[in-house]
C-alpha positions as CSV (number, residue, x, y, z in Angstrom):
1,X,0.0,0.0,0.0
2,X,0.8,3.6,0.0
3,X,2.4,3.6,3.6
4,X,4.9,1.0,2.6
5,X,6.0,2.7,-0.3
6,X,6.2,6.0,1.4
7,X,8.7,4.4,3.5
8,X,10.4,3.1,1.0
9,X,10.6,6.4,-1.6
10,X,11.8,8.4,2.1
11,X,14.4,5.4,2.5
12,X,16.0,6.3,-1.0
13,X,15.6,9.3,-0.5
14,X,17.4,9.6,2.9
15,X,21.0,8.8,0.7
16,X,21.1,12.2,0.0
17,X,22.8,11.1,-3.6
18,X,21.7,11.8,-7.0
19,X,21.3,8.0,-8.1
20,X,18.8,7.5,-4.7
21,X,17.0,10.9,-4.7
22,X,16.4,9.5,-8.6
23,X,15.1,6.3,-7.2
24,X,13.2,7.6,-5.0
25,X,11.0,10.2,-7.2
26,X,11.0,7.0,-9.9
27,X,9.2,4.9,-6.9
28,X,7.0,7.4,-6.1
29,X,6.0,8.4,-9.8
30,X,5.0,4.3,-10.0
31,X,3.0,5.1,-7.0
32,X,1.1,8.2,-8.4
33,X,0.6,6.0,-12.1
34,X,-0.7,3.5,-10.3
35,X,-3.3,5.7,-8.5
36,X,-3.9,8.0,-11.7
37,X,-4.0,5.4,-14.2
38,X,-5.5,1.8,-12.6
39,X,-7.4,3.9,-10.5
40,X,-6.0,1.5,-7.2
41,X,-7.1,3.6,-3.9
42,X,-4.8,2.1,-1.7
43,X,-1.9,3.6,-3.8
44,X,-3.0,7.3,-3.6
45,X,-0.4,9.3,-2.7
46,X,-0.4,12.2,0.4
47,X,1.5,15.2,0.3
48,X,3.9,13.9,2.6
49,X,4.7,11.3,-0.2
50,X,4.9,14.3,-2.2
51,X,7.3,16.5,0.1
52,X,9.4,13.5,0.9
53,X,10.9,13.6,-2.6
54,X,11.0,17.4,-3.1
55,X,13.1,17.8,0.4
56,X,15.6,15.5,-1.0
57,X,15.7,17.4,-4.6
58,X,16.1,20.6,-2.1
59,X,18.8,18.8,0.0
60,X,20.7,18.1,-3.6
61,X,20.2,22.1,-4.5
62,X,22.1,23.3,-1.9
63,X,24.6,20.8,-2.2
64,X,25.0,22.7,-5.5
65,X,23.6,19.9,-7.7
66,X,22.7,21.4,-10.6
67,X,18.7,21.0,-11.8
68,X,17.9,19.4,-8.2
69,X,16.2,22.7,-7.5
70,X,14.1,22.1,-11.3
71,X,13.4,18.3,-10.1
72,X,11.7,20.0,-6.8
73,X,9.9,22.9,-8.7
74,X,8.6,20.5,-11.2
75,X,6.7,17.7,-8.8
76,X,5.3,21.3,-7.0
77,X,4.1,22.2,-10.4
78,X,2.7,18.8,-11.1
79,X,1.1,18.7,-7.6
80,X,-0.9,21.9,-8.6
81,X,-1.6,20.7,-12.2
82,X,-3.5,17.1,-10.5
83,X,-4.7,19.4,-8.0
84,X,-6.6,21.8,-10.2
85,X,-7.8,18.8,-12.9
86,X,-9.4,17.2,-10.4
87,X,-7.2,14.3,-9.9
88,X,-5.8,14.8,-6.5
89,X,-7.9,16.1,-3.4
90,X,-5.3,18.1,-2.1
91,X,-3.2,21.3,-3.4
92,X,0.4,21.6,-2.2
93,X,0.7,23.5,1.4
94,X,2.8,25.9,2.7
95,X,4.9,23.2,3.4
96,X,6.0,21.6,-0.2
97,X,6.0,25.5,-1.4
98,X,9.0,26.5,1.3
99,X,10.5,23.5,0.5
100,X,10.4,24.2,-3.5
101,X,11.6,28.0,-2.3
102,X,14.3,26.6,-0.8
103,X,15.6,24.7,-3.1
104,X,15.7,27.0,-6.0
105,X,17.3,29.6,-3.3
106,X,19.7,27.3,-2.8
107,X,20.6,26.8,-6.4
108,X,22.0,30.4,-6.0
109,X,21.8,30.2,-10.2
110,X,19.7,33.8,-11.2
111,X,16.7,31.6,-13.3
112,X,16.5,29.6,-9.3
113,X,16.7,32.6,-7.5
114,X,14.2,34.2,-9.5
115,X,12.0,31.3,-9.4
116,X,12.6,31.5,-5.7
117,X,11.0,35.0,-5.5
118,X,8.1,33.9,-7.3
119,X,7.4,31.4,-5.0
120,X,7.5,34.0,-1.8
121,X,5.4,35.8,-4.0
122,X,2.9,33.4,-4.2
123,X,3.2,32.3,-0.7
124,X,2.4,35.5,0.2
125,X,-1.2,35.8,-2.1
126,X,-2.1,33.0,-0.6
127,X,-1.5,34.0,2.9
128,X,-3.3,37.4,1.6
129,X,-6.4,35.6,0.3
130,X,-7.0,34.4,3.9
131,X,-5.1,31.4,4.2
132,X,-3.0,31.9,7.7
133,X,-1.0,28.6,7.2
134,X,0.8,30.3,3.9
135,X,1.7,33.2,5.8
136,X,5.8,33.8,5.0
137,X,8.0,33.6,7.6
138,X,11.4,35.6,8.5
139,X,13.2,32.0,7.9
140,X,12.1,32.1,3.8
141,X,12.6,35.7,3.6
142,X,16.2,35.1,5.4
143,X,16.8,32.4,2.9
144,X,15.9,33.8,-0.4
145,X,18.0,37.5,0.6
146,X,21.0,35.6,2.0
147,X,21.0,33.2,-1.2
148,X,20.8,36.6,-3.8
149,X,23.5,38.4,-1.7
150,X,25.8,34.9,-2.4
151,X,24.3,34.5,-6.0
152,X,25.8,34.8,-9.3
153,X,23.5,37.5,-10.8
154,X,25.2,41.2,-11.2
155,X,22.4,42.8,-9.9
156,X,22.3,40.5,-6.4
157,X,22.3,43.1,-4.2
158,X,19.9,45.3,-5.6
159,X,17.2,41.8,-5.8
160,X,17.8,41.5,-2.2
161,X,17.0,45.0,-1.3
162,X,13.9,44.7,-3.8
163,X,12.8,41.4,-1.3
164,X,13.7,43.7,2.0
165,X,11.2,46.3,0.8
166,X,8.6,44.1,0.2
167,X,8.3,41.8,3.0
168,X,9.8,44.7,5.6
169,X,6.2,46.0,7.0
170,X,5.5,42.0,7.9
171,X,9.4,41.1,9.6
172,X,8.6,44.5,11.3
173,X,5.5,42.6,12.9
174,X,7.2,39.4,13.2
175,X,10.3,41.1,15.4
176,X,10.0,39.5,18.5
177,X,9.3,36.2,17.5
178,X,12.4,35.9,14.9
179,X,14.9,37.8,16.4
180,X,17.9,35.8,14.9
181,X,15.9,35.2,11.7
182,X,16.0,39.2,11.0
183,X,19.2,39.9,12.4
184,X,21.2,37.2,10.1
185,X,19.0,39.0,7.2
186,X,21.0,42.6,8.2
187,X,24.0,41.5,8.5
188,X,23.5,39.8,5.0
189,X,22.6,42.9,4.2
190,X,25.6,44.7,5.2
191,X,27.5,41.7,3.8
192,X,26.4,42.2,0.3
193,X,26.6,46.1,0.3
């Protein structure tokens, strides 16, 4: 059943290697087939089956493994796709999207970082539209300006600053809760001016 093969795509994809990560997200597509296509019940996937694999793409990212952070964006991209056909029950959560964030942050490449910014960007609408589970928190913001400051782009600094001033008014409310979150943000900041 699904819980067995859960275990089984999280065992894979626990070795934190390229070859298992792959193993992992090819188990887990036979489970979503098998679901989707034979129509077998007992083989629908949750979205911890889903997050399972797109943690270990984001792992890979910020190993610097290049299209990890694609492999993670793409099963989020999927997830939405089955989600809004009617296939799947579920959309992704706040959840698989910080974990896709993540990874293309970690990428530090200027198409992932980018992608990175869209995602916040989205978390955010949804947060905005009413859903209090979405809503971003200093740790995303922290990782998507530290990751632009260290990025390759030219104009790194600058997309950082551009993040600052749009997320400021909300890490001004979150202040006393994230302390070290918002601090490491400054002097990332100061780092990349």
């Amino acid at each position: 059943n699904v819980s067995s093969f859960t275990s089984l795509v999280d065992a894979y994809a626990q070795t934190n290697t390229w070859e298992g990560v792959s193993k992992s997200e090819g188990i887990f597509n036979r489970i979503l087939d098998t679901y989707l296509v034979e129509g077998d019940e007992s083989f629908a996937p949750n979205i911890v089956t889903w997050t399972i694999v797109m943690s270990a793409w984001a792992r890979l990212a910020k190993k610097n493994m290049k299209r990890a952070a694609s492999r993670a964006d793409r099963l989020l991209q999927r997830m939405e796709s089955l989600h809004k056909e009617g296939r799947i029950d579920y959309r992704p959560d706040a959840i698989a999207y910080v974990t896709c964030l993540n990874a293309n942050a970690f990428s530090r490449t200027t198409e992932g970082l980018q992608r990175a910014r869209e995602i916040l960007d989205e978390i955010n609408e949804r947060y905005l539209d009413g859903d209090d589970t979405f809503k971003p928190s200093a740790r995303s913001i922290r990782v998507l300006i530290d990751n632009w400051i260290r990025g390759t782009s030219n104009d790194r600094v600058d997309e950082a600053e551009q993040i600052l001033n749009r997320y400021g008014d909300q890490l001004s409310e979150m202040e006393k809760d994230c302390v070290e979150d918002i601090t490491d943000i400054w002097k990332a900041m100061v780092f990349g001016w």
